[in-house]
PDB file of N, CA, C and O in Angstrom, chain B, residues numbered from 101:
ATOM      1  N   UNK B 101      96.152 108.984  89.134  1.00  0.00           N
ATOM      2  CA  UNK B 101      95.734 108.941  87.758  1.00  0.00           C
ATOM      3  C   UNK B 101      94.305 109.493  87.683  1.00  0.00           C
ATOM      4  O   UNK B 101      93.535 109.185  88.592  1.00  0.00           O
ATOM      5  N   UNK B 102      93.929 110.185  86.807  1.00  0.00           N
ATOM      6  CA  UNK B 102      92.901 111.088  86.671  1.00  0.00           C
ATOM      7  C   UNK B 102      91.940 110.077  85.543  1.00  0.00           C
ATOM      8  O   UNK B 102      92.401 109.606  84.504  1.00  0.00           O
ATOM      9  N   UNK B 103      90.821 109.929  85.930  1.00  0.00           N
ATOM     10  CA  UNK B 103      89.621 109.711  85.491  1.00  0.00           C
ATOM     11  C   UNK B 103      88.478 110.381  84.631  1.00  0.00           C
ATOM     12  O   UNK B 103      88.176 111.560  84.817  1.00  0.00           O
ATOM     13  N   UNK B 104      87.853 109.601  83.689  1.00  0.00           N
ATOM     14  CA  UNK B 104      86.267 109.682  83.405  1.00  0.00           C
ATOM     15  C   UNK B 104      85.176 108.984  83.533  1.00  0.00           C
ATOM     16  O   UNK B 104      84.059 109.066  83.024  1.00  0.00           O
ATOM     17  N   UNK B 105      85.592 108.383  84.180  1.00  0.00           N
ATOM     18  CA  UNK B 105      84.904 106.601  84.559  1.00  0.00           C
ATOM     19  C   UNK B 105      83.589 107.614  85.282  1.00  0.00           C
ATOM     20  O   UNK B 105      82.621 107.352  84.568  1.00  0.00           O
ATOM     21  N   UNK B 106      83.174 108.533  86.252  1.00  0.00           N
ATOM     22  CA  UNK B 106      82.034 108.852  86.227  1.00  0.00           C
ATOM     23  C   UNK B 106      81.470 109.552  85.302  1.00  0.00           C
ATOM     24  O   UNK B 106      80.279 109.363  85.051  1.00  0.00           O
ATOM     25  N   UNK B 107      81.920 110.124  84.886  1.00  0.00           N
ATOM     26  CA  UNK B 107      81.121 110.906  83.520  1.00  0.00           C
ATOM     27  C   UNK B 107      80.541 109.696  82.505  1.00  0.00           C
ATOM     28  O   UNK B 107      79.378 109.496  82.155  1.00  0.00           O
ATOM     29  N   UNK B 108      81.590 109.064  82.207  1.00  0.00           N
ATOM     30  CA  UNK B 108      81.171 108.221  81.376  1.00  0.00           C
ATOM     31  C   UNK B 108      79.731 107.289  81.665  1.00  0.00           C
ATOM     32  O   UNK B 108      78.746 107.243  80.928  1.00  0.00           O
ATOM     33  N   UNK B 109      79.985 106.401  83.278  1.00  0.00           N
ATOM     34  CA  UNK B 109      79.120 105.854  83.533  1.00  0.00           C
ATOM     35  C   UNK B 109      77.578 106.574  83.883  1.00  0.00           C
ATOM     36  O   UNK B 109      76.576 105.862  83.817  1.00  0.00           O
ATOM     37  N   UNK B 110      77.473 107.918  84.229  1.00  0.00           N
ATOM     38  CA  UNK B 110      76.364 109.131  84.257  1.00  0.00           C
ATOM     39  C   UNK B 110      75.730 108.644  82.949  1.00  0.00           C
ATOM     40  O   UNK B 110      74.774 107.876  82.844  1.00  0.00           O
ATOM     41  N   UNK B 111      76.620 109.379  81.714  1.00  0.00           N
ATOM     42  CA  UNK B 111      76.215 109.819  80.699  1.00  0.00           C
ATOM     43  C   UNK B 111      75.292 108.332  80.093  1.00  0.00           C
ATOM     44  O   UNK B 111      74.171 108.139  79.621  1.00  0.00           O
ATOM     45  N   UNK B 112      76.049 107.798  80.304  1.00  0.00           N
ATOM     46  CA  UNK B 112      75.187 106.298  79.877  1.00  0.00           C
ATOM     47  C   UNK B 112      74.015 105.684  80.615  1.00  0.00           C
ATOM     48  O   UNK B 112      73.360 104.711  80.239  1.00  0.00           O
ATOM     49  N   UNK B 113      73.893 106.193  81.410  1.00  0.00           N
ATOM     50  CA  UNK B 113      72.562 106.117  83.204  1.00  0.00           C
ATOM     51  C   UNK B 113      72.863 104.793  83.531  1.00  0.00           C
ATOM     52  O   UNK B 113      72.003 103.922  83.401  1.00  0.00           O
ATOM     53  N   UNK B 114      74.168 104.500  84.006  1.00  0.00           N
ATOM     54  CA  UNK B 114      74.370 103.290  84.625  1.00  0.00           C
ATOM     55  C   UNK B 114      74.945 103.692  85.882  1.00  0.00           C
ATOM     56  O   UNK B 114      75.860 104.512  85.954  1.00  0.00           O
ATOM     57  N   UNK B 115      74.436 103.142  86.839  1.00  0.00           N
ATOM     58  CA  UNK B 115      74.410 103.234  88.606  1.00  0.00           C
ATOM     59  C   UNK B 115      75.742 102.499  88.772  1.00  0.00           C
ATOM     60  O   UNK B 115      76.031 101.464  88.171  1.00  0.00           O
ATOM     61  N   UNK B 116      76.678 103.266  89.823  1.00  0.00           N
ATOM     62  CA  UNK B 116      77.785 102.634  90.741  1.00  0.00           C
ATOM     63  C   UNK B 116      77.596 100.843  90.861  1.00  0.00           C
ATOM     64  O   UNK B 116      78.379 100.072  90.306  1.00  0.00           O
ATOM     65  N   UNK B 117      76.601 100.465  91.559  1.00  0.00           N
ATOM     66  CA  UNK B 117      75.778  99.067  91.818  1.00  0.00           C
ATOM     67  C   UNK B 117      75.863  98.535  90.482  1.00  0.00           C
ATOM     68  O   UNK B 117      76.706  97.640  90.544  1.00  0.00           O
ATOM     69  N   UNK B 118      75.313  98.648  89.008  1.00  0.00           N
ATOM     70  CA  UNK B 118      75.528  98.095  88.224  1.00  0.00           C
ATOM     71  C   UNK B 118      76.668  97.820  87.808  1.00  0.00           C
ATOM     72  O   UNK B 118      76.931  96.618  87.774  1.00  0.00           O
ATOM     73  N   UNK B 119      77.722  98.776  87.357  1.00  0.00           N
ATOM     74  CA  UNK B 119      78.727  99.140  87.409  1.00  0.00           C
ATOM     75  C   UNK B 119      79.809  97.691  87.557  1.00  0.00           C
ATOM     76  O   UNK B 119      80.384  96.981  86.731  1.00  0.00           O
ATOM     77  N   UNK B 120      79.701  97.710  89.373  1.00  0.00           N
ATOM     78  CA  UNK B 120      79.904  97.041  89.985  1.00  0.00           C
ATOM     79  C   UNK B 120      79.965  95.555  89.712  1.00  0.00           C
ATOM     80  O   UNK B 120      81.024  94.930  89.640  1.00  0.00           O
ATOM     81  N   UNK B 121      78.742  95.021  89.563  1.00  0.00           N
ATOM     82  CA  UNK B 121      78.428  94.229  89.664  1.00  0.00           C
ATOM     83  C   UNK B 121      78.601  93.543  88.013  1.00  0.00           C
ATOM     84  O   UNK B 121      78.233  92.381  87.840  1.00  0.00           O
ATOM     85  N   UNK B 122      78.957  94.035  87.296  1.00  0.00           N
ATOM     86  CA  UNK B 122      79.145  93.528  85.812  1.00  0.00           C
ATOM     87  C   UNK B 122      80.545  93.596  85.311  1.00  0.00           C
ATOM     88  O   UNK B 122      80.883  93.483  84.132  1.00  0.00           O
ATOM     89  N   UNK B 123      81.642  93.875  86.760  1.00  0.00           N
ATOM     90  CA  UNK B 123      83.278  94.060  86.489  1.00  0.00           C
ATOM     91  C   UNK B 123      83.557  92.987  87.983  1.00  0.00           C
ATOM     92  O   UNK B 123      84.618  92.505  88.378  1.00  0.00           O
ATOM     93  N   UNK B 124      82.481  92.895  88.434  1.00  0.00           N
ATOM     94  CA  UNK B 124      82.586  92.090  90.138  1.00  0.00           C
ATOM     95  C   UNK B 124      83.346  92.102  90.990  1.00  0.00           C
ATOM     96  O   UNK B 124      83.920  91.186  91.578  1.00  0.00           O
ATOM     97  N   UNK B 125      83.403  93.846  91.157  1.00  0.00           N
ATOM     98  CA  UNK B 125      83.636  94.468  92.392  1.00  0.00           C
ATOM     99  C   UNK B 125      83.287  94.662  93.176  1.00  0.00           C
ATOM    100  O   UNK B 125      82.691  93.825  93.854  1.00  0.00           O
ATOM    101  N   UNK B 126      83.486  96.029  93.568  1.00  0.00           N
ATOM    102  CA  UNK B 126      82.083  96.203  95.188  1.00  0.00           C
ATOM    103  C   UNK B 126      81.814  97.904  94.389  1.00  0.00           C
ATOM    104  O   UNK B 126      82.440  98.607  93.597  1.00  0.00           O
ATOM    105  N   UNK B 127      80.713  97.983  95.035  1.00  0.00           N
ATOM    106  CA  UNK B 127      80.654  99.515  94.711  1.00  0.00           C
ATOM    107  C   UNK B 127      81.294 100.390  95.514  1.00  0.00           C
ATOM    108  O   UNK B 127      81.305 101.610  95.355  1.00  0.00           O
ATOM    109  N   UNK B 128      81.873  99.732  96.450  1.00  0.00           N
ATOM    110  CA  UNK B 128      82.789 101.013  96.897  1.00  0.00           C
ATOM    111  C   UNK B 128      84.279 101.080  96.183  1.00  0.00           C
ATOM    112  O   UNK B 128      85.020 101.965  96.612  1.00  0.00           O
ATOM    113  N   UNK B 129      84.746 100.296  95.216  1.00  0.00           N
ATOM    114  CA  UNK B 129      85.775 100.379  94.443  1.00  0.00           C
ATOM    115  C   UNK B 129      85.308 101.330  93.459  1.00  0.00           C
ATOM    116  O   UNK B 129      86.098 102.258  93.285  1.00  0.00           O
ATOM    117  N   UNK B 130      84.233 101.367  92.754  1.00  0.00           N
ATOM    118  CA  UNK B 130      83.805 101.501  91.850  1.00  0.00           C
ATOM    119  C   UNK B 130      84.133 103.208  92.305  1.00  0.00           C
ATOM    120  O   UNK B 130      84.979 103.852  91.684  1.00  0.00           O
ATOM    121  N   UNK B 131      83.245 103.888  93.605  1.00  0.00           N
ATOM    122  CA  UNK B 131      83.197 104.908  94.095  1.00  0.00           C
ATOM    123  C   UNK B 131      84.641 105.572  94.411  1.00  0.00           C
ATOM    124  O   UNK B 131      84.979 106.752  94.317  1.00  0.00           O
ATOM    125  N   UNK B 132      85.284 104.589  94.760  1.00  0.00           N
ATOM    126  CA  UNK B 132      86.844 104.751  94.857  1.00  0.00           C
ATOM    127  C   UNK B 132      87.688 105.188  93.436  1.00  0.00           C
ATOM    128  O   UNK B 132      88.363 106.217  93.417  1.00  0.00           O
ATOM    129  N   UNK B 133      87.579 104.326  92.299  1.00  0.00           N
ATOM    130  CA  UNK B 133      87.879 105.134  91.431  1.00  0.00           C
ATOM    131  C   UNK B 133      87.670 106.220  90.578  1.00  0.00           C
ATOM    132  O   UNK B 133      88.398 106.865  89.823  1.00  0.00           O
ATOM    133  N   UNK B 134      86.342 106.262  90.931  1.00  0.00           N
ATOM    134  CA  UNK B 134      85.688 107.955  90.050  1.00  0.00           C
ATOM    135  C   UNK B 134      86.470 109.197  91.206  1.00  0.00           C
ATOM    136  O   UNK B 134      86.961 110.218  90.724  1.00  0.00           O
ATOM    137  N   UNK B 135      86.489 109.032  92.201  1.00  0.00           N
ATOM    138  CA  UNK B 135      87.194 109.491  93.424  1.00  0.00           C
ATOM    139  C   UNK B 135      88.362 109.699  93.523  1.00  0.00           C
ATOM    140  O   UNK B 135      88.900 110.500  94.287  1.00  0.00           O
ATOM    141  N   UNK B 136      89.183 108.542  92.266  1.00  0.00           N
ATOM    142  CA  UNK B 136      90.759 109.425  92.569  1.00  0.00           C
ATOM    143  C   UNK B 136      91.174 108.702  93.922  1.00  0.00           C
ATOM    144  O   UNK B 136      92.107 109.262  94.497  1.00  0.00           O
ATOM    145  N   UNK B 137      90.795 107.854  94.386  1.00  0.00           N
ATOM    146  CA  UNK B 137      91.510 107.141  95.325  1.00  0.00           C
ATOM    147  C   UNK B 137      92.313 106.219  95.211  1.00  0.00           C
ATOM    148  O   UNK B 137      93.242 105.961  95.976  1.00  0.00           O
ATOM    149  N   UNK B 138      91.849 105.386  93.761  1.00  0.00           N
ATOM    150  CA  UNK B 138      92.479 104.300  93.833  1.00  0.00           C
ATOM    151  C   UNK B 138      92.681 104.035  92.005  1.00  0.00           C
ATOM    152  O   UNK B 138      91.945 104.124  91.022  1.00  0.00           O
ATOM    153  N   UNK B 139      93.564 103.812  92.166  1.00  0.00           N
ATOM    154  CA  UNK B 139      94.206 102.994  90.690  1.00  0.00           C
ATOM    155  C   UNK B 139      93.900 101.935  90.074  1.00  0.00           C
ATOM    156  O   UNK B 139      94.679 101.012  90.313  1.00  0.00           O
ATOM    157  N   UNK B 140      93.041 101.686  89.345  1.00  0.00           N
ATOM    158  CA  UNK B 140      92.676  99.894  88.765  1.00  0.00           C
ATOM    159  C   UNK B 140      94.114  99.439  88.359  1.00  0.00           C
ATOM    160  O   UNK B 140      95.104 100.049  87.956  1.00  0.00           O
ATOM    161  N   UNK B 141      93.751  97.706  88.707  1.00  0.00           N
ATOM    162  CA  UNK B 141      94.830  96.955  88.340  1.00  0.00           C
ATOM    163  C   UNK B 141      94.661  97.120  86.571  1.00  0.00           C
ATOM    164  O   UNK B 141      93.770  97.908  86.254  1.00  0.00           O
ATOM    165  N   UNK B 142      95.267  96.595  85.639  1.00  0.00           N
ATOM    166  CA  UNK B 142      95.354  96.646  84.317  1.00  0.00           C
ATOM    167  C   UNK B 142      94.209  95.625  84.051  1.00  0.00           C
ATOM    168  O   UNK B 142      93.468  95.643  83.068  1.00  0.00           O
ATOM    169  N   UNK B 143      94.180  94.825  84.969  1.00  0.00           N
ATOM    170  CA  UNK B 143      93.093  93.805  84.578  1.00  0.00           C
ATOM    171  C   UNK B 143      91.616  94.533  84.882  1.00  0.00           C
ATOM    172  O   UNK B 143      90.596  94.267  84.247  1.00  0.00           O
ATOM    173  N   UNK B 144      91.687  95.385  85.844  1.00  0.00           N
ATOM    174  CA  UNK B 144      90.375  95.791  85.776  1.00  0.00           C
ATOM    175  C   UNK B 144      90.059  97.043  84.960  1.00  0.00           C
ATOM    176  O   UNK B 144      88.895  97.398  84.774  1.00  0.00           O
ATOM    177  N   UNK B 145      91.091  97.694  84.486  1.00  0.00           N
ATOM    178  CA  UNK B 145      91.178  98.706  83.375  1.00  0.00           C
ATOM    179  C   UNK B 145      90.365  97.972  82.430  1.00  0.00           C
ATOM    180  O   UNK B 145      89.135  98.029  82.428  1.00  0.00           O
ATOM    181  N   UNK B 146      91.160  97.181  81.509  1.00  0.00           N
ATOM    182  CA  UNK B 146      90.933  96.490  80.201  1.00  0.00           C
ATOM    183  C   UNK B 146      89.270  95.974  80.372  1.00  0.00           C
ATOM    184  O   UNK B 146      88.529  95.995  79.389  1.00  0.00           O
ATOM    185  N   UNK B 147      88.626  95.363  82.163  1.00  0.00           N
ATOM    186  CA  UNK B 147      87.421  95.247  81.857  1.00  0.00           C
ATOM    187  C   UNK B 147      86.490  96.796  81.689  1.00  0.00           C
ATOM    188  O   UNK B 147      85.637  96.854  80.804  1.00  0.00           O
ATOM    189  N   UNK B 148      86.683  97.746  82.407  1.00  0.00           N
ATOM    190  CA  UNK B 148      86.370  98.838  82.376  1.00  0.00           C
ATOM    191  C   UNK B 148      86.235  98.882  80.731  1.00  0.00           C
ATOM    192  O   UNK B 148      85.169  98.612  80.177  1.00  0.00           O
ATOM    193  N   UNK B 149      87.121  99.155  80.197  1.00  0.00           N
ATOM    194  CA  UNK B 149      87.382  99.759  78.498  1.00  0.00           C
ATOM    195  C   UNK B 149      86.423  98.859  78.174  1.00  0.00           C
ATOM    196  O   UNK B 149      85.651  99.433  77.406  1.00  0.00           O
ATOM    197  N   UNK B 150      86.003  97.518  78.403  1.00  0.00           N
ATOM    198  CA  UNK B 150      85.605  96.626  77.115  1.00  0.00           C
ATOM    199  C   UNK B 150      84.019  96.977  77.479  1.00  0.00           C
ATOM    200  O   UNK B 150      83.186  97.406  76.680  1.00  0.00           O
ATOM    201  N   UNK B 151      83.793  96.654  79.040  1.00  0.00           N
ATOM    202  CA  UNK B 151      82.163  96.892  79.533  1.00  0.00           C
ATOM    203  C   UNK B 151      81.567  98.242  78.642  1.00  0.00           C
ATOM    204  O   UNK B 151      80.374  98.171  78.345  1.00  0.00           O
ATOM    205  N   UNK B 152      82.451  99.677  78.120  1.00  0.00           N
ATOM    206  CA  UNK B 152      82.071 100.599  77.869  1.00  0.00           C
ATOM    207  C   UNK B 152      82.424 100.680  76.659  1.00  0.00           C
ATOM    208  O   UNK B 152      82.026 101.726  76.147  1.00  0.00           O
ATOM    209  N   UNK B 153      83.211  99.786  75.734  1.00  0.00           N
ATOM    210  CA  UNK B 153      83.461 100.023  74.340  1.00  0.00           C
ATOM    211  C   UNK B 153      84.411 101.340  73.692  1.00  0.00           C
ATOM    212  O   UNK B 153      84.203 102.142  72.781  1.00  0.00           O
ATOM    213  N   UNK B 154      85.446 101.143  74.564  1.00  0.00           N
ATOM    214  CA  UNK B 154      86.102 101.898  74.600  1.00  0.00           C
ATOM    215  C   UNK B 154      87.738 101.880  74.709  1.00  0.00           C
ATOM    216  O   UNK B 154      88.071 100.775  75.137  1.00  0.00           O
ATOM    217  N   UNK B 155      88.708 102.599  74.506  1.00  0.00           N
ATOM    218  CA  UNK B 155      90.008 102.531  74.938  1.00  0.00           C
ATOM    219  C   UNK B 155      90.306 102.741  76.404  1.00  0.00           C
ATOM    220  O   UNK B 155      89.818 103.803  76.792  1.00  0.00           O
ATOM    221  N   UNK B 156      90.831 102.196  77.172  1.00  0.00           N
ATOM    222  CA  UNK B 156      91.642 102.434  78.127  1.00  0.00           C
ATOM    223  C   UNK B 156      92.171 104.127  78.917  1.00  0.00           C
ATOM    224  O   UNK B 156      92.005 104.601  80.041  1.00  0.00           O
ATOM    225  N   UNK B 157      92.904 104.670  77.554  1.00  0.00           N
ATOM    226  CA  UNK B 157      93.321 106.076  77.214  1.00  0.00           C
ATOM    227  C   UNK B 157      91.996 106.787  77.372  1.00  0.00           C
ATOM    228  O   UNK B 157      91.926 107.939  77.799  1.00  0.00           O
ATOM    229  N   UNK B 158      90.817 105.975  76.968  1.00  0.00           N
ATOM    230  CA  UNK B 158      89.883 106.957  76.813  1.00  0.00           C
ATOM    231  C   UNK B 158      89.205 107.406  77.930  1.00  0.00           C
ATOM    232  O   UNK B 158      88.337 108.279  77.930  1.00  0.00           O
ATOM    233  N   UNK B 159      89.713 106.653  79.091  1.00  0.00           N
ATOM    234  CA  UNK B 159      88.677 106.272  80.052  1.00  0.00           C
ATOM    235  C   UNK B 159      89.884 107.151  81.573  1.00  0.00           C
ATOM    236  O   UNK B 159      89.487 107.952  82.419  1.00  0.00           O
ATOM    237  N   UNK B 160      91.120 106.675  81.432  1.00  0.00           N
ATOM    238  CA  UNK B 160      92.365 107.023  82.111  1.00  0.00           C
ATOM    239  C   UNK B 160      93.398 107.383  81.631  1.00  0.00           C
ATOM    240  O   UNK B 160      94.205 106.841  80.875  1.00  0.00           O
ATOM    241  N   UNK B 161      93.317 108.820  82.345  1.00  0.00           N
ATOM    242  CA  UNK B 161      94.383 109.835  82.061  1.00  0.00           C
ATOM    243  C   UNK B 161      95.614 109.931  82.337  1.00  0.00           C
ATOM    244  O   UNK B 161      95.666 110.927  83.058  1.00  0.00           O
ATOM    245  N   UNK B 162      97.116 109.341  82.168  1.00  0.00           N
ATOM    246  CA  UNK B 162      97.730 109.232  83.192  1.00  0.00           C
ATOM    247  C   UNK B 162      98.716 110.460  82.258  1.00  0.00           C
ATOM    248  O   UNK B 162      98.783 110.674  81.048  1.00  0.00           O
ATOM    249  N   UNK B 163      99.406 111.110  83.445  1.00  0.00           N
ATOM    250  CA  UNK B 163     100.218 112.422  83.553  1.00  0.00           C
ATOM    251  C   UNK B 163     102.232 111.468  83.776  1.00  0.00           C
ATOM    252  O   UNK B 163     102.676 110.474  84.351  1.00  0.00           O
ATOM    253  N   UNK B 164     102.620 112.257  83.163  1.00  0.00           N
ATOM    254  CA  UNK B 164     103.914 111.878  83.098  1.00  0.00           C
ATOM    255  C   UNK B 164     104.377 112.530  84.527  1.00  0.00           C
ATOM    256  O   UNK B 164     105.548 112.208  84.732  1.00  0.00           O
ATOM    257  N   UNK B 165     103.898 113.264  85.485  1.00  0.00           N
ATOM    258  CA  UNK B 165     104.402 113.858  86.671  1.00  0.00           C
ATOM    259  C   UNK B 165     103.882 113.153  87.590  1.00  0.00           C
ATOM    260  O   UNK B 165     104.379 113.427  88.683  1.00  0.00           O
ATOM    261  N   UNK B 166     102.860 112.125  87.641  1.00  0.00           N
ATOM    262  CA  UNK B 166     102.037 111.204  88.596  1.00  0.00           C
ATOM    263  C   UNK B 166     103.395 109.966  88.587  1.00  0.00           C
ATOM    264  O   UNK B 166     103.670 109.388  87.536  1.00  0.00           O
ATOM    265  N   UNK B 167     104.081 109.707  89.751  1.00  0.00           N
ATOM    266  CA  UNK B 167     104.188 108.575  89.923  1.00  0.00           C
ATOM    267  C   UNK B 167     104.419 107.866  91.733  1.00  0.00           C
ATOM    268  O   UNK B 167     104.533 106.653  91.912  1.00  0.00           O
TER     269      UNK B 167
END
């Protein structure tokens, strides 16, 4: 699933570490998903969307050919 979670968090000048630490992860998840490595659970989606005031959709791209 394709991402904006770094752009987003750039554009706003909030650090991986903050990030992190205000969804209470690790920053290497955090690094993991701008990365395309890893998939948030729905629960950590929905905190993602809310920490940034935002939709879900807005944040994760998902492709009907990804499964």
């Amino acid at each position: 699933m394709k991402n904006r979670l770094e752009e987003i968090r750039k554009r706003q000048g909030i650090k991986q570490e903050e990030l992190a630490a205000a969804l209470e992860v690790s920053r290497q998840t955090i690094g993991s998903l701008e990365n395309g490595r890893y998939n948030p659970s729905i629960i950590l989606a929905f905190k993602i969307a809310r920490y940034f005031n935002m939709k879900i959709e807005d944040i994760f791209i998902y492709e009907e050919d990804e499964q």
